[in-house]
C-alpha positions as CSV (number, residue, x, y, z in Angstrom):
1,X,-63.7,-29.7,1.7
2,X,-61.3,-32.0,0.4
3,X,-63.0,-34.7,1.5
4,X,-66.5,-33.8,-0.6
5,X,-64.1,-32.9,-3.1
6,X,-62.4,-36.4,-3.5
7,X,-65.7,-38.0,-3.1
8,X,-67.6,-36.2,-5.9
9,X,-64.5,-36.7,-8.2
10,X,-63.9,-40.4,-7.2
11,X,-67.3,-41.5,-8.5
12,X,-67.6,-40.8,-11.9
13,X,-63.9,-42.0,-12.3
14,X,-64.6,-45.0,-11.1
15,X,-67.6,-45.5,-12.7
16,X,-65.9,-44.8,-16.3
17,X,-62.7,-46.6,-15.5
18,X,-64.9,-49.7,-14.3
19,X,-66.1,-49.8,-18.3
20,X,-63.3,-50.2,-19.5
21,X,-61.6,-52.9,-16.6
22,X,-58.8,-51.1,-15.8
23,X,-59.7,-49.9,-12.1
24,X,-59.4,-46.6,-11.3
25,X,-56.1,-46.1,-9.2
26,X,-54.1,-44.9,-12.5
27,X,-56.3,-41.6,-12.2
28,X,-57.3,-41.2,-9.4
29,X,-53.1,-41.0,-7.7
30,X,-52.8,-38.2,-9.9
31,X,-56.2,-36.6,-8.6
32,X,-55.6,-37.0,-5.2
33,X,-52.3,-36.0,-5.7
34,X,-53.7,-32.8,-7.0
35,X,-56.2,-32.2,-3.9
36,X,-53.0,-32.3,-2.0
37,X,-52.3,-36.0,-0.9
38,X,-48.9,-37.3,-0.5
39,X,-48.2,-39.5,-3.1
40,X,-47.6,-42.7,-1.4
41,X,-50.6,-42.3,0.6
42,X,-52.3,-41.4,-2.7
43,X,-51.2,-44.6,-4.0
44,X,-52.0,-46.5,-0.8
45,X,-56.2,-45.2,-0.9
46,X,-56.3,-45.9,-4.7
47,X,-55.2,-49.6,-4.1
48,X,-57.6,-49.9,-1.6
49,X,-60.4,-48.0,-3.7
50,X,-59.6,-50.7,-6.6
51,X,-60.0,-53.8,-4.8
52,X,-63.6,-52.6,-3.6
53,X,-64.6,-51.3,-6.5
54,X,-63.6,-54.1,-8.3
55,X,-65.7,-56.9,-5.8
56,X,-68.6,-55.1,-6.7
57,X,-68.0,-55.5,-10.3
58,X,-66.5,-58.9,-10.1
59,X,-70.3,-60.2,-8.9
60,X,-72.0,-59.4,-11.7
61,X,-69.0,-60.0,-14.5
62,X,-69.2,-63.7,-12.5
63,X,-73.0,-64.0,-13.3
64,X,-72.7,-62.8,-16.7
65,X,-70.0,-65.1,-17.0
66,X,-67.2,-63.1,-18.5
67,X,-64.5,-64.1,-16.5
68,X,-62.1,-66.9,-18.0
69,X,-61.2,-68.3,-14.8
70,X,-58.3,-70.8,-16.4
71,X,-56.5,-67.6,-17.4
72,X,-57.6,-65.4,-14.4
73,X,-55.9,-67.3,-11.3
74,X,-53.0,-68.3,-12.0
75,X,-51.9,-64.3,-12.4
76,X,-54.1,-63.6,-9.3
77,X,-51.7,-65.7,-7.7
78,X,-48.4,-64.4,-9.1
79,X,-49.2,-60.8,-9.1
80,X,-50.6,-61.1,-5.4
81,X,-46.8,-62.3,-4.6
82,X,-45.0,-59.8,-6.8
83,X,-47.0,-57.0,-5.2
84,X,-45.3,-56.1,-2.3
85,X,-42.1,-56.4,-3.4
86,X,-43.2,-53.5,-6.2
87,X,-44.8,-51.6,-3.2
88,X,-41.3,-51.7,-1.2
89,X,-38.7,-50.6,-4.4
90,X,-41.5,-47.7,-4.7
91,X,-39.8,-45.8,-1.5
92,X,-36.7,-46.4,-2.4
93,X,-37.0,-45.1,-6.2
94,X,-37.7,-40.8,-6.8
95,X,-41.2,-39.9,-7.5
96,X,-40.2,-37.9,-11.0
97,X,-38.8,-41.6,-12.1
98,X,-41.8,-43.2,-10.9
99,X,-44.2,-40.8,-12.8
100,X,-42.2,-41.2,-15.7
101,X,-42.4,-45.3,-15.3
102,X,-45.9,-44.7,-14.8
103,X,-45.9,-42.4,-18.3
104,X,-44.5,-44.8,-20.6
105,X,-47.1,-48.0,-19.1
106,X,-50.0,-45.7,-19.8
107,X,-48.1,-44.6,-23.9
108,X,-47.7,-48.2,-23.8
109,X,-51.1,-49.5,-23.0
110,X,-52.9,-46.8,-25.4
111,X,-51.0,-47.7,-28.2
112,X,-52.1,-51.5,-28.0
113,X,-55.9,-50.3,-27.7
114,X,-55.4,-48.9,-31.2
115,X,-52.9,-50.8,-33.4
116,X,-52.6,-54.5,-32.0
117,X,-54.8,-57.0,-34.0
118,X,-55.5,-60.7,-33.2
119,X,-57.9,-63.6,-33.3
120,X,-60.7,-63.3,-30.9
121,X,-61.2,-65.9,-28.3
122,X,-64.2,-66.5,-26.3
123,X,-64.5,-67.3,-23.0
124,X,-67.0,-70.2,-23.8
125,X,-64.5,-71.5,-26.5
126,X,-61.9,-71.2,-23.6
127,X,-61.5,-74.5,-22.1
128,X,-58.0,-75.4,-21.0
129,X,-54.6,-73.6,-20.3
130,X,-51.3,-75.5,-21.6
131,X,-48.6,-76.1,-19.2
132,X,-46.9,-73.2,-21.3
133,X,-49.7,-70.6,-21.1
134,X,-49.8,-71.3,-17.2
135,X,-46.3,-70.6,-17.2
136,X,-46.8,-67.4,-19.4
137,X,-49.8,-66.2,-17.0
138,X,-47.6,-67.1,-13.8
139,X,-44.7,-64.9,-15.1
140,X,-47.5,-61.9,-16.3
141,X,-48.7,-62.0,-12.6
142,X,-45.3,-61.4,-11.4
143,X,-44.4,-58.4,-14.0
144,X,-48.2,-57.4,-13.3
145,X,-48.1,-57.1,-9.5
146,X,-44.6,-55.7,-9.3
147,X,-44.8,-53.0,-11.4
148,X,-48.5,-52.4,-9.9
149,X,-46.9,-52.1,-6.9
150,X,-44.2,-49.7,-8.0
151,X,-46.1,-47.0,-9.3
152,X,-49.4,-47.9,-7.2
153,X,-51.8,-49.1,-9.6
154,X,-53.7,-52.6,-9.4
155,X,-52.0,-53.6,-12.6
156,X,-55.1,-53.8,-14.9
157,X,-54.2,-51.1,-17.4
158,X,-51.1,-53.3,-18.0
159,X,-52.7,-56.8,-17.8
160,X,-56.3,-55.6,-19.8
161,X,-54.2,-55.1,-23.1
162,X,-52.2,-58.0,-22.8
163,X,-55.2,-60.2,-22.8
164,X,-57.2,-57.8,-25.2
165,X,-53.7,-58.4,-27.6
166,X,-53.9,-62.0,-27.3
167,X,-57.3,-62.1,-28.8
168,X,-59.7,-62.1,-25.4
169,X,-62.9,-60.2,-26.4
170,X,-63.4,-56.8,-24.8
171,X,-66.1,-57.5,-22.5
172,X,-64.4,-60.7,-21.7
173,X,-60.9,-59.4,-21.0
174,X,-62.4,-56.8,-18.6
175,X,-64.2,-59.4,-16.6
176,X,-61.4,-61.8,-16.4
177,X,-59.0,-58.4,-15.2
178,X,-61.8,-57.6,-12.6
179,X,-60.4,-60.0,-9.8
180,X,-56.6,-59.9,-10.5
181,X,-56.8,-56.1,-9.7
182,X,-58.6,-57.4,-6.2
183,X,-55.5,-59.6,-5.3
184,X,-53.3,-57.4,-6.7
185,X,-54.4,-54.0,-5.5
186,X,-55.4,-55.5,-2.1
187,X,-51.4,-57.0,-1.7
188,X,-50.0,-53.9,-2.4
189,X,-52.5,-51.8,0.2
190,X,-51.3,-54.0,2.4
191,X,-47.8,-52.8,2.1
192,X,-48.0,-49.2,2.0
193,X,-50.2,-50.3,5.1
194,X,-47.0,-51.2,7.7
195,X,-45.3,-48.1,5.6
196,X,-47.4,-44.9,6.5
197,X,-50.0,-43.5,8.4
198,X,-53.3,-43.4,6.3
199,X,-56.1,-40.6,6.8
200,X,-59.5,-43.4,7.9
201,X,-62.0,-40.3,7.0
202,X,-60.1,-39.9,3.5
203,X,-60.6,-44.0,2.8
204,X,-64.1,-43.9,3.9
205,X,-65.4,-40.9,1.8
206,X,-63.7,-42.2,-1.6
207,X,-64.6,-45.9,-0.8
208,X,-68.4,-44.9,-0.9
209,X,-67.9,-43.4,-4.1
210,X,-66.1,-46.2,-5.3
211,X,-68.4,-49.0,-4.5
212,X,-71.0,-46.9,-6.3
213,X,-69.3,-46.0,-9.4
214,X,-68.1,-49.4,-9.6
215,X,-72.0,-51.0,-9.7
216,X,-73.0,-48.4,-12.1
217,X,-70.2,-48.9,-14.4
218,X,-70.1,-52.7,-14.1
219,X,-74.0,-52.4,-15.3
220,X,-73.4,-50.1,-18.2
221,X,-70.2,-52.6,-19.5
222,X,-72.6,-55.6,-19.4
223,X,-75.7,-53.8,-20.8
224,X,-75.2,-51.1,-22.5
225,X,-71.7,-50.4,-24.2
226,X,-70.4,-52.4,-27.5
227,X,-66.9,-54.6,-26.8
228,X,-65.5,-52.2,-29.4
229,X,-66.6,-48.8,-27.6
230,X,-64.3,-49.9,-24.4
231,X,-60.9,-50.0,-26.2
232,X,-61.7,-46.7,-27.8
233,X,-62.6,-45.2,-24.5
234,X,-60.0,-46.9,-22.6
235,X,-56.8,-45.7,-25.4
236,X,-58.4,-42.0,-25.0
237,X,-58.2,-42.3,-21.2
238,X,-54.6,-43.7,-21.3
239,X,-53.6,-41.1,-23.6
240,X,-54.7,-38.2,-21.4
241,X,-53.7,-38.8,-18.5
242,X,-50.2,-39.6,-19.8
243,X,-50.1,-36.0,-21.6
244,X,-51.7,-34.1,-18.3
245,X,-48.9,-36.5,-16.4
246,X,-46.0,-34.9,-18.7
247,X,-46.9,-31.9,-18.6
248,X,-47.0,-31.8,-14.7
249,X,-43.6,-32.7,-15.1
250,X,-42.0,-30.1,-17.6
């Protein structure tokens, strides 16, 4: 039963959380949580859940062409390498500390949905990175993937308003976070991998519902929802969970 369960929650999630670029780890922990899961192996099947869901995606935000690769790889790269070592502090660390870590990202992140203003950049206008801004993505990638890998999210929530802030349209931000949550999500699985014993059925029932939430959410982003429609969804999102979060913890 808690199988069907986490399949017929896991889908609409993912499908809504794939709008708005984030991946779906951030909600689905606590879910899973909820239907009983331990929480690193929570975190471990959300990671997983993330990377697939967000190949899917990445296809079509690649033919639309809404990823700004210049930006994209080089914190691919660093957040694939600051991962693990995230993943690794994470057993080490309570899990009240870690929820509350996790709180203040998700306060964070909704608060720059709503009040940070900037230029917009396109990514067609986009056509070089400095030595600087390389640097700047490089060290994002690091903070990205190691705190991604601390409290077992693929980083987008925390990357997505960072590039949002610096002036990256909506739609384009959310592409260009599609792959660095593959990387990063996939080198943190990897961790809790050698860590823990992971339920195979669990995986396989969520993962289907992933992949499909993730095409029919990547479709509705593209086609059908304004740029300015995805913040507002996205600092709603943030907002409740970190409430239903804090309240678990009083």
């Amino acid at each position: 039963m808690i199988y069907i369960l986490a399949g017929i929650l896991t889908l609409p999630i993912t499908t809504l959380l794939t709008i708005t670029g984030v991946g779906a780890a951030f909600i689905l922990i606590p879910v899973f949580i909820a239907l009983g899961v331990e929480l690193h192996q929570a975190m471990a099947v959300a990671l997983l859940l993330n990377a697939l869901a967000m190949v899917f995606a990445s296809f079509r935000y690649a033919r639309k062409k809404l990823i700004i690769w210049k930006i994209g790889v080089p914190i691919i790269i660093a957040s694939s390498i600051g991962a693990p070592f995230g993943v690794r502090l994470s057993y080490y660390i309570n899990n009240d500390i870690l929820k509350i870590f996790f709180i203040v990202f998700l306060l964070f992140a909704s608060a720059m949905m709503y009040f940070y203003r900037s230029d917009k950049v396109h990514a067609r206008d986009f056509t070089s990175l400095s030595t600087k801004g390389t640097l700047v993505s490089g060290l994002s990638g690091l903070a990205v993937g190691f705190i991604g890998g601390l409290i077992g999210v693929g980083g987008g929530n925390i990357i997505l308003p960072i590039l949002i802030a610096l002036g990256i349209e909506p739609k384009e931000a959310v592409g260009t976070t599609a792959p660095i949550i593959i990387f990063s999500s996939l080198a943190g699985f990897i961790s809790h991998l050698g860590l823990g014993h992971l339920d195979m059925l669990f995986i396989a029932v969520t993962a289907a519902a992933s992949i499909a939430g993730a095409l029919i959410g990547s479709w509705l982003m593209t086609d059908k929802i304004k740029p300015g429609i995805i913040k507002k969804i996205l600092g709603v999102i943030l907002i409740v969970v970190a409430v239903k979060m804090i309240i678990n913890l009083l």
